[in-house]
Every structure is written in C-alpha cells, then in structure tokens.
PyMOL Python script that loads the backbone (N, CA, C, O; Angstrom):
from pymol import cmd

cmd.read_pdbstr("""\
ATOM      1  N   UNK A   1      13.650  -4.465   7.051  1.00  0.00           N
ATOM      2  CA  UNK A   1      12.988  -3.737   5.988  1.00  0.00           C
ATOM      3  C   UNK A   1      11.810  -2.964   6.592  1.00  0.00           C
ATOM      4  O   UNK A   1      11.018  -3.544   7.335  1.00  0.00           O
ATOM      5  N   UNK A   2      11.702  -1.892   6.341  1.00  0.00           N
ATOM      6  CA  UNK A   2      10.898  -0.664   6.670  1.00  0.00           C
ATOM      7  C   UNK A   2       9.040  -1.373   6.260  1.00  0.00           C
ATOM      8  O   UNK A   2       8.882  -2.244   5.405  1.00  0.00           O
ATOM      9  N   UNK A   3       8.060  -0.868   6.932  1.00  0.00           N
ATOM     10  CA  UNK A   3       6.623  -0.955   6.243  1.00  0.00           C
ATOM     11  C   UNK A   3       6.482  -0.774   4.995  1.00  0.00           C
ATOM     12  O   UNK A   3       6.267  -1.644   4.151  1.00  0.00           O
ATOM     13  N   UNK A   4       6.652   0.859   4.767  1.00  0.00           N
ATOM     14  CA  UNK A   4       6.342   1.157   3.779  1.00  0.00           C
ATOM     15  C   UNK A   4       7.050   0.194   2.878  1.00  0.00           C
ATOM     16  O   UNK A   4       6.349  -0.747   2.507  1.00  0.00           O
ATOM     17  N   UNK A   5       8.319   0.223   2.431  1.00  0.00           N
ATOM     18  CA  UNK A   5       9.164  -0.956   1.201  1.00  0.00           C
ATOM     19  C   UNK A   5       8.624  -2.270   1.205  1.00  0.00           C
ATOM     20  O   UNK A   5       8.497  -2.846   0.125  1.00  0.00           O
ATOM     21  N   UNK A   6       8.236  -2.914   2.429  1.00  0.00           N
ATOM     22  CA  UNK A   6       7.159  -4.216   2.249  1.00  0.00           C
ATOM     23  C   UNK A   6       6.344  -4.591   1.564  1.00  0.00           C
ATOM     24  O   UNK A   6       6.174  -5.624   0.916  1.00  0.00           O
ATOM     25  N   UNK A   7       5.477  -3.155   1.808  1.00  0.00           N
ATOM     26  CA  UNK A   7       4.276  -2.899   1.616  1.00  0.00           C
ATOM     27  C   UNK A   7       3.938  -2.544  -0.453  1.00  0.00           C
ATOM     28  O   UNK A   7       3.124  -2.956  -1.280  1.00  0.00           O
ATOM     29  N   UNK A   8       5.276  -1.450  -0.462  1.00  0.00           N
ATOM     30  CA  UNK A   8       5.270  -1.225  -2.020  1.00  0.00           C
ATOM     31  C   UNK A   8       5.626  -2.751  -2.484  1.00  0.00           C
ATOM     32  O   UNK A   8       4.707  -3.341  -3.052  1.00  0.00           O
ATOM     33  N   UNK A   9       6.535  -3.273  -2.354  1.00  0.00           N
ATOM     34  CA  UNK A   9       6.646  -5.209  -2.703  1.00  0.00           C
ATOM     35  C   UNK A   9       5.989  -5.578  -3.056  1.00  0.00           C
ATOM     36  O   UNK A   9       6.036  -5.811  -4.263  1.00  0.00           O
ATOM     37  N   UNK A  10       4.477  -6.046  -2.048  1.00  0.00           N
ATOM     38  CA  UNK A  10       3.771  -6.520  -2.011  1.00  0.00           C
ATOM     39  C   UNK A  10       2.855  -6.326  -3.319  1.00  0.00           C
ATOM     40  O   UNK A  10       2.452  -7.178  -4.111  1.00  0.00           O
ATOM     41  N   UNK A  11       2.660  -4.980  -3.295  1.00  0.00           N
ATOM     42  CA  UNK A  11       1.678  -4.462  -3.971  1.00  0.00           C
ATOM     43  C   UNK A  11       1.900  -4.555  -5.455  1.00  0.00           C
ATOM     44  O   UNK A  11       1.107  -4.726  -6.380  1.00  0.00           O
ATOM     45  N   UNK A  12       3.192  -4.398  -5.419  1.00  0.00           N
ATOM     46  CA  UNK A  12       3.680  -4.383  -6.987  1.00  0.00           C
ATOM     47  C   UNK A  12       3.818  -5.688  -7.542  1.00  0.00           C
ATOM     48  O   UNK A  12       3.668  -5.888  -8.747  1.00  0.00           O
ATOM     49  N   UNK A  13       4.118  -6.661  -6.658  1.00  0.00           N
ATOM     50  CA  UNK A  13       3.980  -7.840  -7.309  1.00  0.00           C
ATOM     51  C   UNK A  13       2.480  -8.695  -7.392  1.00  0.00           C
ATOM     52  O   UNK A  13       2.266  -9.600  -8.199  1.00  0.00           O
ATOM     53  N   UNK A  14       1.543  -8.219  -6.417  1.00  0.00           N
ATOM     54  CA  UNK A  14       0.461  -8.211  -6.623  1.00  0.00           C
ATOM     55  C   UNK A  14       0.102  -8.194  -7.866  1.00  0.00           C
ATOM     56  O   UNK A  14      -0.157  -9.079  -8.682  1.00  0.00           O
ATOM     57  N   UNK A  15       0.137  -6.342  -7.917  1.00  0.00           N
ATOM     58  CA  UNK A  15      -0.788  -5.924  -9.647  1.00  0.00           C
ATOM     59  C   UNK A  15       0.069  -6.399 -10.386  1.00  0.00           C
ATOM     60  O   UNK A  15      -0.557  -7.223 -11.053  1.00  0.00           O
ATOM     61  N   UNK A  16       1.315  -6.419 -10.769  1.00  0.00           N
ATOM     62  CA  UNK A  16       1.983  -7.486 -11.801  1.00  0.00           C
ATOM     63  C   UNK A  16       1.207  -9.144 -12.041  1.00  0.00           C
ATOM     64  O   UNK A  16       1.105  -9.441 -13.231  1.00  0.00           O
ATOM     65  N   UNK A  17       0.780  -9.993 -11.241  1.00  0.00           N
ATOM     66  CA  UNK A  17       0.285 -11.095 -11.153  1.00  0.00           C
ATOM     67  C   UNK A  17      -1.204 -10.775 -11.480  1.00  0.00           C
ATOM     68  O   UNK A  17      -1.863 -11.702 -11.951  1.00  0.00           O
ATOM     69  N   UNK A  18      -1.816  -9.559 -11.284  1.00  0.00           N
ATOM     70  CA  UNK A  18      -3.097  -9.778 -11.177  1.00  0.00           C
ATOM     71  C   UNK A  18      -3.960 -10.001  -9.824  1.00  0.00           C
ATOM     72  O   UNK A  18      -5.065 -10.531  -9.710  1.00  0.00           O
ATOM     73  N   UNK A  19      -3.433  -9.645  -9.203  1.00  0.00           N
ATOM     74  CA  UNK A  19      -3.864 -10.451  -7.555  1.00  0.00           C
ATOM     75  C   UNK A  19      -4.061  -9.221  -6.882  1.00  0.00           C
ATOM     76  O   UNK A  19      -4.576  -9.431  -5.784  1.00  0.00           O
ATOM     77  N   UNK A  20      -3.860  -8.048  -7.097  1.00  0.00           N
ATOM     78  CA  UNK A  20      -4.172  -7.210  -6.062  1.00  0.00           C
ATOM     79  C   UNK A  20      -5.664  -6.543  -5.728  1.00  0.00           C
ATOM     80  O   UNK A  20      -6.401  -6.022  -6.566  1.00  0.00           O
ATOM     81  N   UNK A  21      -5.956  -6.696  -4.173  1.00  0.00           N
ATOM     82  CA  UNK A  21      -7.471  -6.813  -3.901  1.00  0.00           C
ATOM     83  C   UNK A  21      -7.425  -5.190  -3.704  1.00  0.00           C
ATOM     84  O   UNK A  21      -6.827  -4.909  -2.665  1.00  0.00           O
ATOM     85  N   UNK A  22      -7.808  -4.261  -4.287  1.00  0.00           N
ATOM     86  CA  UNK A  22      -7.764  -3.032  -3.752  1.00  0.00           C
ATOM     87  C   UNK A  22      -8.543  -2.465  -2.689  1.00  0.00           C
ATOM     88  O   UNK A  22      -8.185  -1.481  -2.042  1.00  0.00           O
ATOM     89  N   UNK A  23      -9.567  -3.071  -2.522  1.00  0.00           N
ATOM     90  CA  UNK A  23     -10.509  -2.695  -1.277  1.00  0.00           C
ATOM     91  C   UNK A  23      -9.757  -3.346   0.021  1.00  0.00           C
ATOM     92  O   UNK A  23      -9.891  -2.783   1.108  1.00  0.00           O
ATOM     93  N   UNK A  24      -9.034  -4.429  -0.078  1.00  0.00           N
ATOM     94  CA  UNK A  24      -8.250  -4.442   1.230  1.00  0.00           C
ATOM     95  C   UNK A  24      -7.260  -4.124   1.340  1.00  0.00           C
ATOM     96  O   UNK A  24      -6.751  -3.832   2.422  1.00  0.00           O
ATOM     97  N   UNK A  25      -6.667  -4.088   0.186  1.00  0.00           N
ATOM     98  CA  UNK A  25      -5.423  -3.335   0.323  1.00  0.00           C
ATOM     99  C   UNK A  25      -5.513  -1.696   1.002  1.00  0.00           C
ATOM    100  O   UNK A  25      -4.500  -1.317   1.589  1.00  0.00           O
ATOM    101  N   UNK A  26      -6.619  -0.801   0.933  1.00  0.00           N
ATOM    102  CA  UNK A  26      -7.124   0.629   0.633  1.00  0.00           C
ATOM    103  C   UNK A  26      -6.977   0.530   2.474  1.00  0.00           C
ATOM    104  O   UNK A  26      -6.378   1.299   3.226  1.00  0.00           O
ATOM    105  N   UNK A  27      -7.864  -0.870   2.841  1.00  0.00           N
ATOM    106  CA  UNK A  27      -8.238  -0.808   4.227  1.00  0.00           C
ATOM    107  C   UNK A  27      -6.959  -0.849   5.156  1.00  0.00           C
ATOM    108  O   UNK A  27      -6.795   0.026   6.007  1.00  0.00           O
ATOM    109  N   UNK A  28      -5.997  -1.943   4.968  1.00  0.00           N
ATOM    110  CA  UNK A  28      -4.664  -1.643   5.558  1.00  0.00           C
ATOM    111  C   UNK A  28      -3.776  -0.549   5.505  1.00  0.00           C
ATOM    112  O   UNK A  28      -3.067  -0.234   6.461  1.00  0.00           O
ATOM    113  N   UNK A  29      -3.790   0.076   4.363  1.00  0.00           N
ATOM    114  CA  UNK A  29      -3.060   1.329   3.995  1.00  0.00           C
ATOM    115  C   UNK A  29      -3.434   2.273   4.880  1.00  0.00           C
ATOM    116  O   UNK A  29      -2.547   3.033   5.268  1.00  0.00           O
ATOM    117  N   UNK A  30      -5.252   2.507   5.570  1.00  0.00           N
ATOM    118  CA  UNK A  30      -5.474   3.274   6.628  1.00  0.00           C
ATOM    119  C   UNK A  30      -5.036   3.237   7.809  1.00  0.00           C
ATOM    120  O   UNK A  30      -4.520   4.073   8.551  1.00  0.00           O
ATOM    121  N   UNK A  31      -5.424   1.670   7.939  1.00  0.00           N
ATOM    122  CA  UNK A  31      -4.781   1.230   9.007  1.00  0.00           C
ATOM    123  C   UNK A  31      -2.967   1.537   9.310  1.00  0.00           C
ATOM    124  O   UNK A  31      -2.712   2.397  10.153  1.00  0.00           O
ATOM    125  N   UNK A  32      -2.391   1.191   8.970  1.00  0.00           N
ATOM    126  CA  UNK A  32      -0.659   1.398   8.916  1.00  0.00           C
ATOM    127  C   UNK A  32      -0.718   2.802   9.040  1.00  0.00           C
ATOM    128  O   UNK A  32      -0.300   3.175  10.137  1.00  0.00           O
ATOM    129  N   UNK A  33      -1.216   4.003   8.051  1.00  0.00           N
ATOM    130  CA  UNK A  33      -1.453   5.315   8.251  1.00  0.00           C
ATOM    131  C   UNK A  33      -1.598   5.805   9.622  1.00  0.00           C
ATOM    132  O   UNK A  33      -0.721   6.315  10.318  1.00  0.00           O
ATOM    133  N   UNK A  34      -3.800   5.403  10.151  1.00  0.00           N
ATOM    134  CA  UNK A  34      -3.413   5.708  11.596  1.00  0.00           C
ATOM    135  C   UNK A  34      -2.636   5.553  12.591  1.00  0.00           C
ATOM    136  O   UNK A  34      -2.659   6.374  13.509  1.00  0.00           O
ATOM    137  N   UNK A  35      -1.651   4.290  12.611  1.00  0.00           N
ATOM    138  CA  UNK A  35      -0.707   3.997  13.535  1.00  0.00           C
ATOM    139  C   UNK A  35       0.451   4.271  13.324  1.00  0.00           C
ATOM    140  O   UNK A  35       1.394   3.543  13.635  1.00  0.00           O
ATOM    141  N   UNK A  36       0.544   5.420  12.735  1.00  0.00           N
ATOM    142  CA  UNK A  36       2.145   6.001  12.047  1.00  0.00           C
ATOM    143  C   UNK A  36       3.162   5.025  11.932  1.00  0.00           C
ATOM    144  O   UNK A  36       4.194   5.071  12.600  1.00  0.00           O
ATOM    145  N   UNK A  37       2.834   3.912  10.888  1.00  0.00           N
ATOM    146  CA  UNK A  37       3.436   2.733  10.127  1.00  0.00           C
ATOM    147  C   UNK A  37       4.027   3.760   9.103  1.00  0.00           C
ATOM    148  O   UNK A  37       5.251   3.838   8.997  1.00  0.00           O
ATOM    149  N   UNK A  38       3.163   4.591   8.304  1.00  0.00           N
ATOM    150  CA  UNK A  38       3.959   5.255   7.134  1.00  0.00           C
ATOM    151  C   UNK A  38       3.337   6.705   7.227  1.00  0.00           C
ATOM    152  O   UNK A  38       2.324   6.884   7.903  1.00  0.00           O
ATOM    153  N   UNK A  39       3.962   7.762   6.531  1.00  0.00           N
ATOM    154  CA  UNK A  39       3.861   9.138   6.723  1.00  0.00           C
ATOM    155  C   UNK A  39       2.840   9.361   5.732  1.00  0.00           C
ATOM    156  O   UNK A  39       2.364   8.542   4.946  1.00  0.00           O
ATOM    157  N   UNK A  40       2.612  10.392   5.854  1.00  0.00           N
ATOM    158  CA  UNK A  40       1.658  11.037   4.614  1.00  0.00           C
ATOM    159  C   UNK A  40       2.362  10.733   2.835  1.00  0.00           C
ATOM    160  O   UNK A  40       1.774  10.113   1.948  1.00  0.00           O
ATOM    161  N   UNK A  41       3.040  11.052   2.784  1.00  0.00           N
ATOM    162  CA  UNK A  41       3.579  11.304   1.201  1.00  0.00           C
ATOM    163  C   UNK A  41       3.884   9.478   1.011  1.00  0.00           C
ATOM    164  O   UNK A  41       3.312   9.128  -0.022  1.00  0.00           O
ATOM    165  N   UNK A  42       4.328   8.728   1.435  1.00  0.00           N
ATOM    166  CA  UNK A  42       4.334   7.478   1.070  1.00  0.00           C
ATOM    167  C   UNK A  42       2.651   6.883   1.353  1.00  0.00           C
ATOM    168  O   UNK A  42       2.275   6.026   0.553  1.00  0.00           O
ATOM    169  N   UNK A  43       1.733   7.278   2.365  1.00  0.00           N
ATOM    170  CA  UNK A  43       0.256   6.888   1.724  1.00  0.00           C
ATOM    171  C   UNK A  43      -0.317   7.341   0.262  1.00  0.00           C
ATOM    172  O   UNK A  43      -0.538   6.597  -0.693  1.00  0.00           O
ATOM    173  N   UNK A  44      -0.445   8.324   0.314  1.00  0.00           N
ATOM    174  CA  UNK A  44      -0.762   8.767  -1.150  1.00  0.00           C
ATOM    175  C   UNK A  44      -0.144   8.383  -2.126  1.00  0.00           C
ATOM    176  O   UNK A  44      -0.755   8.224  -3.183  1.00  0.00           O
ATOM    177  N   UNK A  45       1.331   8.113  -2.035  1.00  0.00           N
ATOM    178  CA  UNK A  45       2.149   6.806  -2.728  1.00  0.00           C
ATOM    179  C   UNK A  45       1.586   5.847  -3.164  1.00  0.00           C
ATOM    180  O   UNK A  45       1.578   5.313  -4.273  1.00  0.00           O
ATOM    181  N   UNK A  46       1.071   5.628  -2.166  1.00  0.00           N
ATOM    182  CA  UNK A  46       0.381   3.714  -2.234  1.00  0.00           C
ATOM    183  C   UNK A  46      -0.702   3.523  -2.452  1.00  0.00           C
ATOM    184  O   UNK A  46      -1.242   2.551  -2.980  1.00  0.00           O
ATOM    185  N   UNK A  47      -1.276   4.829  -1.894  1.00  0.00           N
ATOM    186  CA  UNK A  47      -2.865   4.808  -2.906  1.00  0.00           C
ATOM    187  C   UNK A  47      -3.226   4.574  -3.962  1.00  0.00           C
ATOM    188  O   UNK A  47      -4.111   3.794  -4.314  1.00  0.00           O
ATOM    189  N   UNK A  48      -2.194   5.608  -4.910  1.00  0.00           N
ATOM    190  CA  UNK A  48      -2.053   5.971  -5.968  1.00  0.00           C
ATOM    191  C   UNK A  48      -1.541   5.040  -6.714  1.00  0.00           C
ATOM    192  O   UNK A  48      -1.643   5.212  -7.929  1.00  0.00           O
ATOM    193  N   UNK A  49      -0.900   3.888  -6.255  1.00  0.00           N
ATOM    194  CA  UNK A  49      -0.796   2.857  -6.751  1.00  0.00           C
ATOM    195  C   UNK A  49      -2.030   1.626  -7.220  1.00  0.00           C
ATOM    196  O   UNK A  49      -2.025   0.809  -8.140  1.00  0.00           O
ATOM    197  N   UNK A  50      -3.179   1.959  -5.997  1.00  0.00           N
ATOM    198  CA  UNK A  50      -4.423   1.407  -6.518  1.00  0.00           C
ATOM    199  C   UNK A  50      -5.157   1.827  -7.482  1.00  0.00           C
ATOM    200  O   UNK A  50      -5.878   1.122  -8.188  1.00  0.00           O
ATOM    201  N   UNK A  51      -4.967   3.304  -7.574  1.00  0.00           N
ATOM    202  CA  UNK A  51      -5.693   4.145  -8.646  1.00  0.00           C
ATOM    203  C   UNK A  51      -5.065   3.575  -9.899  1.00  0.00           C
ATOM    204  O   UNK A  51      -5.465   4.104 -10.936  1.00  0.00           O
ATOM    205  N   UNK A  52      -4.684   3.167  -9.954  1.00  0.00           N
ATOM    206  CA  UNK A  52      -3.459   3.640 -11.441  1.00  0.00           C
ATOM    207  C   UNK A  52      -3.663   2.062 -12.326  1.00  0.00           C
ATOM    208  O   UNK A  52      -3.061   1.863 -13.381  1.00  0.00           O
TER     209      UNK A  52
END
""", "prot")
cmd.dss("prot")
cmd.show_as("cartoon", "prot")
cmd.util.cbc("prot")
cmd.orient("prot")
C-alpha cells in the first residue's frame, strides 16, 4: 500500500473517532512532502482534510 492511501486511512479514521491531532498530523504531511513520499495534489488533499 502506497503512503499517501495509508496516510488518507489513518486520517479518516482518526477524525471519524475524534482522535485526529492536526498539528502533528500538518507536521508529517511536510515531512512525507519534502521527501517525495507524496506529490503536490495529494498534499493539499490531506491538508484539506485537516481544514475541513
């Protein structure tokens, strides 16, 4: 399984439960970003998932 699809998993079952930390979540998302873990259009993906 790819980062990014992990990563959306994670997250979604997170904010479903209530559990998602967005300030660390925000911080890994950079992280994975700078190390071309995921492309541009799936970060803003996942950002936008904290926003929301």
């Amino acid at each position: 399984m790819a980062t990014y699809e992990m990563i959306k998993r994670l997250m979604t079952t997170q904010k479903a439960n209530g559990t998602l930390d967005t300030p660390s979540w925000q911080n890994k998302l950079d992280v994975f970003f700078m190390c071309d873990r995921i492309n541009d259009e799936q970060y803003r993906e996942l950002v936008g998932m904290l926003e929301a």
